[in-house]
BAGU-199460 format. One record per residue: residue number from 1; residue in three letters; x, y, z of N, C-alpha, C in turn. Coordinates in pm, whole numbers, plus 50000, padded with zeros to 5 digits. Layout:
residues N
- pos code nxx nyy nzz caxx cayy cazz cxx cyy czz
- NUM ALA X Y Z X Y Z X Y Z $
...
end
This chain:
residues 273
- pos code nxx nyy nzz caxx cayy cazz cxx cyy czz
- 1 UNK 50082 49879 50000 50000 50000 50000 50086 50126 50000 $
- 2 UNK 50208 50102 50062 50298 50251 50049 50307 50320 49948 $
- 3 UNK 50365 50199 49841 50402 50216 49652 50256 50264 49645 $
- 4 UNK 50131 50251 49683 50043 50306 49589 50013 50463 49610 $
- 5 UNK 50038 50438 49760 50041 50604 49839 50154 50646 49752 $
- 6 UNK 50285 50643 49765 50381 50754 49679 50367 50745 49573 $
- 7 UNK 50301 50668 49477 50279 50676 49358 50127 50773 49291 $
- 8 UNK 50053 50743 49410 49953 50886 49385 50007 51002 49437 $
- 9 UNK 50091 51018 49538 50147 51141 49576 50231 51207 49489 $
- 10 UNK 50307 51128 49389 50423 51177 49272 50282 51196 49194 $
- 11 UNK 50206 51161 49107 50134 51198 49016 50056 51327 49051 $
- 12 UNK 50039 51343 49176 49948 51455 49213 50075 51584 49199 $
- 13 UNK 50226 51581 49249 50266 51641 49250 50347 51715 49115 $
- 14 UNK 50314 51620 49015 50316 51705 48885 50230 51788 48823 $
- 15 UNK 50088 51770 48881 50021 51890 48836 50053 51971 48988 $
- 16 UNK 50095 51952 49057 50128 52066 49149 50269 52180 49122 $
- 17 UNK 50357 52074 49001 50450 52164 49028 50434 52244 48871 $
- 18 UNK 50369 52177 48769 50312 52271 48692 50219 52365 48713 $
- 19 UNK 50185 52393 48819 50057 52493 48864 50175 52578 48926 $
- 20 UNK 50299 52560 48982 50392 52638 49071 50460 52690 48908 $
- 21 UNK 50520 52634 48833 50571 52643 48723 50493 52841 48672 $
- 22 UNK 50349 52765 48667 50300 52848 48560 50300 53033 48633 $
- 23 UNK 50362 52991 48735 50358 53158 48820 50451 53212 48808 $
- 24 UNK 50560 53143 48757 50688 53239 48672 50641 53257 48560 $
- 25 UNK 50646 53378 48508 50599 53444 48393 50712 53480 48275 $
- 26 UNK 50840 53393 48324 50966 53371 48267 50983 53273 48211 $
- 27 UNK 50898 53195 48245 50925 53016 48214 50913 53023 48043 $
- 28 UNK 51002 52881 48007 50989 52833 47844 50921 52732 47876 $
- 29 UNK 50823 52676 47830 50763 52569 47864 50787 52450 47811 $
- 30 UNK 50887 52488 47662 50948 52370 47640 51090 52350 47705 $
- 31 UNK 51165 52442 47738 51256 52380 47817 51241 52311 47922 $
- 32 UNK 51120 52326 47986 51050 52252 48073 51030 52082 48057 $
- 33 UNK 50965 52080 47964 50936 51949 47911 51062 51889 47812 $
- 34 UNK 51149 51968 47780 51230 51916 47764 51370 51850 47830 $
- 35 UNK 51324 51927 47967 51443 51857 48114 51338 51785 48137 $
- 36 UNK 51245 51801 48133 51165 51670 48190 51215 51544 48037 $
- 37 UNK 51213 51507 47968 51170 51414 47869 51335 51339 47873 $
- 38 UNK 51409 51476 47921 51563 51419 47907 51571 51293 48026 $
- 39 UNK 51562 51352 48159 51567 51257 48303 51482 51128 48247 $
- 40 UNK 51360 51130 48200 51274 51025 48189 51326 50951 48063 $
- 41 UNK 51414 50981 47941 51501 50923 47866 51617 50843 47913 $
- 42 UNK 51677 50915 47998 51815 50839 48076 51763 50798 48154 $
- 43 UNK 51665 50757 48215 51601 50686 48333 51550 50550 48247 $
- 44 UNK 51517 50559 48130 51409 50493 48064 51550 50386 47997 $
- 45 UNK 51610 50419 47945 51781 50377 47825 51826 50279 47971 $
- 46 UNK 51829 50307 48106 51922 50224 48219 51841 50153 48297 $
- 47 UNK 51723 50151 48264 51638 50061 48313 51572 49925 48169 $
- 48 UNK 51623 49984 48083 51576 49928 47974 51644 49774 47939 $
- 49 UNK 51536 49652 47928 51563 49532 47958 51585 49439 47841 $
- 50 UNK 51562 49502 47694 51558 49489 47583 51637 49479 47522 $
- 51 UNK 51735 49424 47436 51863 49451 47360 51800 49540 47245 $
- 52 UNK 51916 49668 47198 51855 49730 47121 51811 49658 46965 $
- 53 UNK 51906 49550 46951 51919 49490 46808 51793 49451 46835 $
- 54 UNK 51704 49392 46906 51580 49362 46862 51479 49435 46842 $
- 55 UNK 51510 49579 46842 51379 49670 46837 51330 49610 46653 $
- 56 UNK 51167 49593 46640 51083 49597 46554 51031 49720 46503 $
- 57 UNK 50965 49715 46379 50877 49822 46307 50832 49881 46375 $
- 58 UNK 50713 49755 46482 50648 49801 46569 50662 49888 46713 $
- 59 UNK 50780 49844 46763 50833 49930 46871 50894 50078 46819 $
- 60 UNK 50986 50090 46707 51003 50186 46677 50841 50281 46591 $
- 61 UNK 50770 50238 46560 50653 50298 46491 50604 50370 46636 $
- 62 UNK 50532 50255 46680 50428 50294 46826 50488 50404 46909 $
- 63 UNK 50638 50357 46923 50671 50475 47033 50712 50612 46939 $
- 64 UNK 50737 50601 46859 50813 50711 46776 50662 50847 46779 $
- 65 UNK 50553 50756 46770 50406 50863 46732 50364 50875 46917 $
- 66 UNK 50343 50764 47015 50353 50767 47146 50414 50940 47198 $
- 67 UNK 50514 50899 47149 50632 51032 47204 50604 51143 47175 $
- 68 UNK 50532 51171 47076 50478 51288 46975 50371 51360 47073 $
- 69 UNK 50311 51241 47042 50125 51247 47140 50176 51268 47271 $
- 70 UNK 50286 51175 47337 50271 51281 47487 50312 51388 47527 $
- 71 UNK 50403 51452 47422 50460 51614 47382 50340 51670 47382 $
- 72 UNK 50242 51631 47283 50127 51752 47295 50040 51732 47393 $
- 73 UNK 50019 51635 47410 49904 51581 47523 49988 51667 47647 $
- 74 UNK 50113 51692 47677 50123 51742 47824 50149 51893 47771 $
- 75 UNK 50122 51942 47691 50128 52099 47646 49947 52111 47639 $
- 76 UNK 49876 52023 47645 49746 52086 47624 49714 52053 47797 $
- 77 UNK 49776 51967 47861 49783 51935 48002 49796 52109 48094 $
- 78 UNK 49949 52114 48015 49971 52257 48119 49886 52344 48074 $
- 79 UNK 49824 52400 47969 49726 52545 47913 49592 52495 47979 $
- 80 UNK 49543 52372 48021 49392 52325 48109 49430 52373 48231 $
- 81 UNK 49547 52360 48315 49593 52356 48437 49584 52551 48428 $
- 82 UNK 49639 52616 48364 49613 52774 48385 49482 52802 48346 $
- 83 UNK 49445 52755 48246 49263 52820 48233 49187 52672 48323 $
- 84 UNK 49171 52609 48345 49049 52565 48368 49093 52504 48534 $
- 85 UNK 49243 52523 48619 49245 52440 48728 49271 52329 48726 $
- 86 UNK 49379 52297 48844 49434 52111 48824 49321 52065 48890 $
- 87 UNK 49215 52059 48976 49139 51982 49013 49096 51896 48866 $
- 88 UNK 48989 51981 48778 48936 51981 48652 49040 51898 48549 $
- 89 UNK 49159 51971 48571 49234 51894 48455 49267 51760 48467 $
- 90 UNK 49336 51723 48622 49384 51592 48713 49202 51509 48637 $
- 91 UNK 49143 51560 48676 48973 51458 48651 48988 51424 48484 $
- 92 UNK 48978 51527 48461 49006 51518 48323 49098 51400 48227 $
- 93 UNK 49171 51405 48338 49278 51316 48235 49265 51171 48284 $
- 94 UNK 49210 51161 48408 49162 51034 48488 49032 50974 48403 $
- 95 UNK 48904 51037 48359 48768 50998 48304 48839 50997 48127 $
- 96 UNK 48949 51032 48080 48962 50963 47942 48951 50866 47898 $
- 97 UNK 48991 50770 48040 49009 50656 48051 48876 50562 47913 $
- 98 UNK 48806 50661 47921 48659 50620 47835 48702 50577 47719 $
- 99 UNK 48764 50645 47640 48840 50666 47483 48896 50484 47467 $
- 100 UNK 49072 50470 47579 49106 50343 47521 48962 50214 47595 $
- 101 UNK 48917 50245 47614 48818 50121 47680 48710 50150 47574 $
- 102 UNK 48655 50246 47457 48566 50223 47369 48654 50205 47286 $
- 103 UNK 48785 50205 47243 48837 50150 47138 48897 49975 47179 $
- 104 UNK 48911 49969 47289 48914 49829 47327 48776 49700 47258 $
- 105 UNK 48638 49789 47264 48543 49732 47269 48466 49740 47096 $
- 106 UNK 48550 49815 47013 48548 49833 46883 48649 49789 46840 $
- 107 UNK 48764 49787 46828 48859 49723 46742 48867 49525 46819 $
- 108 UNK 48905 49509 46976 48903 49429 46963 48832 49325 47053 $
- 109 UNK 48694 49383 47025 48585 49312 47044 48565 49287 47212 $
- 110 UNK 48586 49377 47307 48614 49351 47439 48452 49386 47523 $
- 111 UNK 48477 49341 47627 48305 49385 47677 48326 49411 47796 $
- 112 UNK 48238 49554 47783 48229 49681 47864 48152 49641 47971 $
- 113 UNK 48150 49590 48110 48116 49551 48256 47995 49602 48255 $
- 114 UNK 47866 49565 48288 47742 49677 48362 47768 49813 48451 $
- 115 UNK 47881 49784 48557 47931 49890 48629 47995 50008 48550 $
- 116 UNK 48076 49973 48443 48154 50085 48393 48026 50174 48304 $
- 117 UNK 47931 50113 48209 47848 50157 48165 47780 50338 48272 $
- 118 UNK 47755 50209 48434 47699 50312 48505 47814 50431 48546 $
- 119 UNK 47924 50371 48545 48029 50503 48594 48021 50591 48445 $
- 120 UNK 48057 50572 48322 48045 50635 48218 47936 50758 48213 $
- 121 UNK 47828 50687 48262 47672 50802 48240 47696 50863 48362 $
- 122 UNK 47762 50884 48450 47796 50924 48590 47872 51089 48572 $
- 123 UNK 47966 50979 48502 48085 51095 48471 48067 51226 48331 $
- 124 UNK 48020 51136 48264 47877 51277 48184 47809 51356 48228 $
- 125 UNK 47730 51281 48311 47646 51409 48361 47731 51526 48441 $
- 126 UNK 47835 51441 48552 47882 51560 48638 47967 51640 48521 $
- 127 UNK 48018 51619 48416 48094 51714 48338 47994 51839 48254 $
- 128 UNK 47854 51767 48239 47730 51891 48153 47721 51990 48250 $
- 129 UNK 47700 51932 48352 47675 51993 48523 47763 52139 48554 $
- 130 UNK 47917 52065 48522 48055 52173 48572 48038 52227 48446 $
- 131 UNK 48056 52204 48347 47996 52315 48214 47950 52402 48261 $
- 132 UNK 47824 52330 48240 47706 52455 48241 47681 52588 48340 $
- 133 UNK 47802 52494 48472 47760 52579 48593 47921 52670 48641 $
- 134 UNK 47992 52661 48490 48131 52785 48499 48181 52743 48534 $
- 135 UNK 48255 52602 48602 48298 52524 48645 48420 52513 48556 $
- 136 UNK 48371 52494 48428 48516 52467 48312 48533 52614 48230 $
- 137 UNK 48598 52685 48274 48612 52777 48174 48669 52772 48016 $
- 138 UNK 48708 52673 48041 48729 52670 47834 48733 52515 47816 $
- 139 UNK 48572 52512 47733 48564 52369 47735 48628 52299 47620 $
- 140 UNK 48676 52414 47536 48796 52335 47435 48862 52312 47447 $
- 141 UNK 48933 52355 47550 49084 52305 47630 49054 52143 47683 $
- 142 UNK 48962 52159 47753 48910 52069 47851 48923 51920 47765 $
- 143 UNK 48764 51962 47653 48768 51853 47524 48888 51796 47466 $
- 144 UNK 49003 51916 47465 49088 51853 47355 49229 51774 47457 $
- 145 UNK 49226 51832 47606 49274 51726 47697 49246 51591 47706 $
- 146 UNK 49079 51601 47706 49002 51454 47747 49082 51371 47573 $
- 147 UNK 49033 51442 47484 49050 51340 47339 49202 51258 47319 $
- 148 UNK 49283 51370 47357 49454 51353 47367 49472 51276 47458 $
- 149 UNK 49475 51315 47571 49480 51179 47705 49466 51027 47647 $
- 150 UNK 49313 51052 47630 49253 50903 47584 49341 50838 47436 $
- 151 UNK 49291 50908 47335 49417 50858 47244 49565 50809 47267 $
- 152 UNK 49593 50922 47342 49748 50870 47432 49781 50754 47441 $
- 153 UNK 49682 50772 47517 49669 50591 47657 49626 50477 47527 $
- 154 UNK 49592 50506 47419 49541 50419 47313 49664 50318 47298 $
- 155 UNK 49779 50417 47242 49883 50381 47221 49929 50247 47299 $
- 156 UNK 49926 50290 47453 49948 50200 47528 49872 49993 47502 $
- 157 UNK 49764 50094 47487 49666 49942 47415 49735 49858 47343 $
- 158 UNK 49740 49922 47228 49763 49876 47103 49912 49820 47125 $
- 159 UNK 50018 49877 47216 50172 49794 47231 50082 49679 47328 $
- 160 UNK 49992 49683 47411 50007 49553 47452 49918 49438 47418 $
- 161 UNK 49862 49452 47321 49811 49387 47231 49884 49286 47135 $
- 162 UNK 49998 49336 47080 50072 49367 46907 50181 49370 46995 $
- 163 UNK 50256 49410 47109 50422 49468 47084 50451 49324 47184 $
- 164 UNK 50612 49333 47243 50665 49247 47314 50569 49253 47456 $
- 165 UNK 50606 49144 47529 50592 49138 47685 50662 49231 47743 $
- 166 UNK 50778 49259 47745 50882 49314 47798 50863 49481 47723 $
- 167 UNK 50805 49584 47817 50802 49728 47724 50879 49809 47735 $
- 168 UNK 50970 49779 47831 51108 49893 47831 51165 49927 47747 $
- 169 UNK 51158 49864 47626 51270 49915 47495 51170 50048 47438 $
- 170 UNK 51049 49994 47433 50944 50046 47381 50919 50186 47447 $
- 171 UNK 50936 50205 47584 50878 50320 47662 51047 50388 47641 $
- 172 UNK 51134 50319 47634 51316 50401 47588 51236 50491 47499 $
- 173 UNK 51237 50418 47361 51153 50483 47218 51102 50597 47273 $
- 174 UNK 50962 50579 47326 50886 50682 47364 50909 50772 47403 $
- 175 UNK 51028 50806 47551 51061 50951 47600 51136 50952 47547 $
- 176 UNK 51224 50905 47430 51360 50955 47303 51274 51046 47224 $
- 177 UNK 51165 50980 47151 51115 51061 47039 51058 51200 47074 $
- 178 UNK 51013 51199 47266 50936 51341 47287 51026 51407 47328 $
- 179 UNK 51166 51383 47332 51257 51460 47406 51311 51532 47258 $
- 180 UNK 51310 51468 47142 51384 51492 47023 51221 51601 46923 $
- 181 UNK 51131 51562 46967 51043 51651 46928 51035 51803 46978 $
- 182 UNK 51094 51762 47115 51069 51866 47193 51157 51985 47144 $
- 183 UNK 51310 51873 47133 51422 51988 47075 51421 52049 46957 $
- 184 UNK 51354 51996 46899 51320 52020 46752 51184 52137 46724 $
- 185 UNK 51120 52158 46831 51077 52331 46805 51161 52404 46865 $
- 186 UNK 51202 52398 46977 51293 52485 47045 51367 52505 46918 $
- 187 UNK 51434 52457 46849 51548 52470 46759 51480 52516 46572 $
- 188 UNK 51365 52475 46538 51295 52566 46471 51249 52707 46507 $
- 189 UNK 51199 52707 46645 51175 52861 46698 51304 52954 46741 $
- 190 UNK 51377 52903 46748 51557 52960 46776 51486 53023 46943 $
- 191 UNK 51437 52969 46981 51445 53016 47148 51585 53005 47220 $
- 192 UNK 51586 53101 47236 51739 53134 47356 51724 53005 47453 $
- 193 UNK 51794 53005 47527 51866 52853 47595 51807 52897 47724 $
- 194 UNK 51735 52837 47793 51703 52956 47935 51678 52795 48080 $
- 195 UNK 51814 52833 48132 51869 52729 48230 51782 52660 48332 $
- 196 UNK 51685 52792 48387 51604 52780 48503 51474 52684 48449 $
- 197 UNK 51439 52722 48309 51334 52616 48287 51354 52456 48270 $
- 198 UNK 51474 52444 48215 51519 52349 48185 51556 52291 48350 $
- 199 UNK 51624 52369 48433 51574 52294 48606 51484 52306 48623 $
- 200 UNK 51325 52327 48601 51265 52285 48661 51182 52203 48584 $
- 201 UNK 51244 52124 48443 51214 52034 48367 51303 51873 48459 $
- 202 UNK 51416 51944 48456 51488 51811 48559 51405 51782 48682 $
- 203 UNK 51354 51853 48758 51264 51812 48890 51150 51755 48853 $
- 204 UNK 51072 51833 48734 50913 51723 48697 50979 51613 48649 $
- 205 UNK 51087 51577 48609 51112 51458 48537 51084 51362 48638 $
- 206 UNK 51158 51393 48803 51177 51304 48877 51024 51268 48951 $
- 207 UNK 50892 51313 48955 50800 51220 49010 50713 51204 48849 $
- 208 UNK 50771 51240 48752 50708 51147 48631 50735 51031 48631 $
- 209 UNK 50849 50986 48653 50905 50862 48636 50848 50765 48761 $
- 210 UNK 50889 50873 48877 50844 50773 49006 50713 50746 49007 $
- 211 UNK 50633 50789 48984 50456 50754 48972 50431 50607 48895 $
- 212 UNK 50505 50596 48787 50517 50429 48730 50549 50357 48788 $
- 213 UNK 50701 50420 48860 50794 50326 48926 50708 50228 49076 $
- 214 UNK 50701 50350 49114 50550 50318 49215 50468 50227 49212 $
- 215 UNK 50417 50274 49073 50287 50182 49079 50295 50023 49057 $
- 216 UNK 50389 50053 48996 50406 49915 48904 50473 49808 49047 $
- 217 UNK 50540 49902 49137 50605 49808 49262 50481 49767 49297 $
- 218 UNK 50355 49860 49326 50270 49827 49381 50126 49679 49343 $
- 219 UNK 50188 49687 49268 50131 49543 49136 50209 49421 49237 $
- 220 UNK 50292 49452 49318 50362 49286 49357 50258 49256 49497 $
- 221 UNK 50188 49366 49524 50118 49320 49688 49973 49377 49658 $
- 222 UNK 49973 49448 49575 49796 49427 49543 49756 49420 49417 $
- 223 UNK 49615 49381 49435 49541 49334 49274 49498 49403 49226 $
- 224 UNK 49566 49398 49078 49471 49560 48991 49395 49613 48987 $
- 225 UNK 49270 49507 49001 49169 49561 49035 49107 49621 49135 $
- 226 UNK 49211 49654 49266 49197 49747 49412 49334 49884 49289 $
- 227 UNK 49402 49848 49279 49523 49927 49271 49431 50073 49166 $
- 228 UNK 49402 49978 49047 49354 50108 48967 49260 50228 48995 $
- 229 UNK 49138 50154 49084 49067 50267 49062 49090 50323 49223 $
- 230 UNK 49191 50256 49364 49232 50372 49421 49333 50451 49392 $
- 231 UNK 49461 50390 49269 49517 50501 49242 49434 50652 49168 $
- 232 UNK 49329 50604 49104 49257 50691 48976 49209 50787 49075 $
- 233 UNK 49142 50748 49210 49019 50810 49241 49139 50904 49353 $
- 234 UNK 49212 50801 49416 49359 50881 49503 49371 51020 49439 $
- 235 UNK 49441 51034 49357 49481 51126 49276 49407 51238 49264 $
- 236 UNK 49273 51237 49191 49149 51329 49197 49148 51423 49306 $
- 237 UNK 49119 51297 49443 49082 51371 49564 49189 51443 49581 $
- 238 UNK 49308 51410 49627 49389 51456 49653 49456 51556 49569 $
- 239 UNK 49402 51598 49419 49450 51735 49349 49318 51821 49385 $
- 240 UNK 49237 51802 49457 49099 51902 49460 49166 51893 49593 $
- 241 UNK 49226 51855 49710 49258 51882 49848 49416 52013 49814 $
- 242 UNK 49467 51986 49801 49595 52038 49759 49575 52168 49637 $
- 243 UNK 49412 52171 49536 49364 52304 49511 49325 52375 49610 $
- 244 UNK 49239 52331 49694 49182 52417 49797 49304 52460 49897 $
- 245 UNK 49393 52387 49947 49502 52440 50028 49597 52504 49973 $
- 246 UNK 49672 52444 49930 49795 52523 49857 49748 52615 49774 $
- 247 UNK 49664 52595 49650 49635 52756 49595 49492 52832 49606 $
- 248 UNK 49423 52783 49720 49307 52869 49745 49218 52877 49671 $
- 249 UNK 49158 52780 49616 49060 52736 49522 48949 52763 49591 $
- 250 UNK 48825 52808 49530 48696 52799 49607 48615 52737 49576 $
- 251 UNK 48542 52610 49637 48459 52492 49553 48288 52547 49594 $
- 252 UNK 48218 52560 49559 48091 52571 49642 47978 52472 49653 $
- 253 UNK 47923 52445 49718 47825 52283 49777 47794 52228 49688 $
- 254 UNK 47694 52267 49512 47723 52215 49427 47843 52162 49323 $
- 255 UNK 47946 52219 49325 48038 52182 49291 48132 52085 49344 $
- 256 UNK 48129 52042 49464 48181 51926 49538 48124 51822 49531 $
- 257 UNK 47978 51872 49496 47904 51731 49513 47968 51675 49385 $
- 258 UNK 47945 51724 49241 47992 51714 49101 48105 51650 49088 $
- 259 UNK 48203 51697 49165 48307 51647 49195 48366 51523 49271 $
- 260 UNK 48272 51507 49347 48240 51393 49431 48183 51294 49339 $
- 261 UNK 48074 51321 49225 48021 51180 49142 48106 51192 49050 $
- 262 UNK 48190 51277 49004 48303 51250 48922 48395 51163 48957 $
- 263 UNK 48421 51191 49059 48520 51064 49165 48429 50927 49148 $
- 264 UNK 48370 50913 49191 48278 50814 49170 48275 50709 49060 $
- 265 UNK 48237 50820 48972 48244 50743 48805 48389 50695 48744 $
- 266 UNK 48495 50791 48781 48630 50725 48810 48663 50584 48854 $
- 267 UNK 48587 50557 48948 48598 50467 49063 48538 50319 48981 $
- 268 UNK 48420 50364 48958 48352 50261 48852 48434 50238 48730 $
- 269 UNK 48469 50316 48643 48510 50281 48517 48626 50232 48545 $
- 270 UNK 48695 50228 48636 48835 50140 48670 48900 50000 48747 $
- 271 UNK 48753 49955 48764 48700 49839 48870 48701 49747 48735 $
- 272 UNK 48801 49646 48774 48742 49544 48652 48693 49425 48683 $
- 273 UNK 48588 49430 48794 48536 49349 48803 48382 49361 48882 $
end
């Protein structure tokens, strides 16, 4: 249970330190993500269990577009986190979960639980709800988080479907290609070199990585099906506790409740059983 506690505590604390991030009004945001993509590259290359001579089409394909998608997916991550709040965004990226589980159940024929059905219509309504009630201030941000997330995580599907048992070579691939994407606008935009972002790209690197590292320890003493949906629902609560404290968020009685069946529907759609 520890690994699952520090492993929701590192995930919570990357939208915490991108919410600290976004209050320097100095920051590059790709040097950011680009000290981040570097640590999680050399972390990823020395943990990696794979000989390189065997990388396939497929490992180099999947991760090469993977890497792409999580470059943008965490640039539409940080612009939700300044307009719309990490409570909203953290949920956000937790209820995508919808996307690879309807493409699970369309491409390869998988079947969707009675429970998740009910968490699905759960987690709809509380999102028409926070809409409607100013809750999301830019629901295109919001939308195009939820679509990216979920596609993201597609990726993931589809390597474990199709790719090796063993995904370390594969996840190497992955933070290579977003670290080399990353450098590659910096270096089309000729942005000046700016040190401080790039440290505080090295610090998010370090509970990006640990949040896997975590979890995945946490796979040796409990069953996925406890692990997922208290890491999913962990996380939530605990970025709406840490909005209200650390940056003074104001929730009001309807909006907690919303938030509360959002948690909920989380909770459901991640139960596999």
């Amino acid at each position: 249970m520890l690994f699952l506690l520090m492993s929701i505590l590192c995930s919570v604390a990357i939208a915490n330190l991108l919410t600290w991030f976004n209050k320097d009004k100095q920051i590059n945001i790709f040097y950011i993500f680009a000290g981040n993509y570097l640590v999680a590259s050399l972390f990823s290359w020395t943990t990696n269990k794979v000989p390189v001579a065997e990388v396939n089409w497929l490992d180099l394909t999947l991760g090469i577009l993977a890497g792409c998608f999580f470059l943008l997916n965490f640039l539409i991550y940080q612009r939700n986190i300044i307009k719309n709040g990490q409570s909203l965004s953290v949920g956000v990226m937790r209820v995508s979960l919808i996307i690879p589980t309807l493409f699970s159940i369309l491409i390869f024929a998988e079947r969707l639980l009675p429970h998740k059905y009910i968490g699905v219509f759960i987690i709809i309504l509380s999102f028409v709800y926070l809409s409607s009630s100013g809750h999301i201030k830019n629901i295109f941000l919001a939308a195009g988080l939820f679509f990216m997330t979920g596609i993201t995580d597609s990726f993931m599907k589809l390597y474990d479907e199709f790719g090796k048992e063993e995904p370390s070579l594969y996840i190497a691939i992955l933070f290579t290609s977003a670290l080399i994407a990353t450098f590659s606008i910096i270096i089309k935009r000729k942005m000046p070199f700016h040190m401080r972002s790039l440290l505080y790209g090295f610090l998010l690197g370090i509970p990006n990585q640990l949040t896997t590292k975590f979890f995945m320890d946490s796979l040796a003493s409990i069953q996925a099906a406890i692990a997922y949906p208290l890491f999913a629902s962990g996380v939530v609560l605990l970025a709406i506790i840490t909005d209200m404290v650390l940056w003074k968020r104001k929730f009001k009685g309807k909006g907690l409740v919303a938030y509360g069946a959002l948690l909920a529907g989380i909770v459901l759609l991640n139960l596999s059983w």
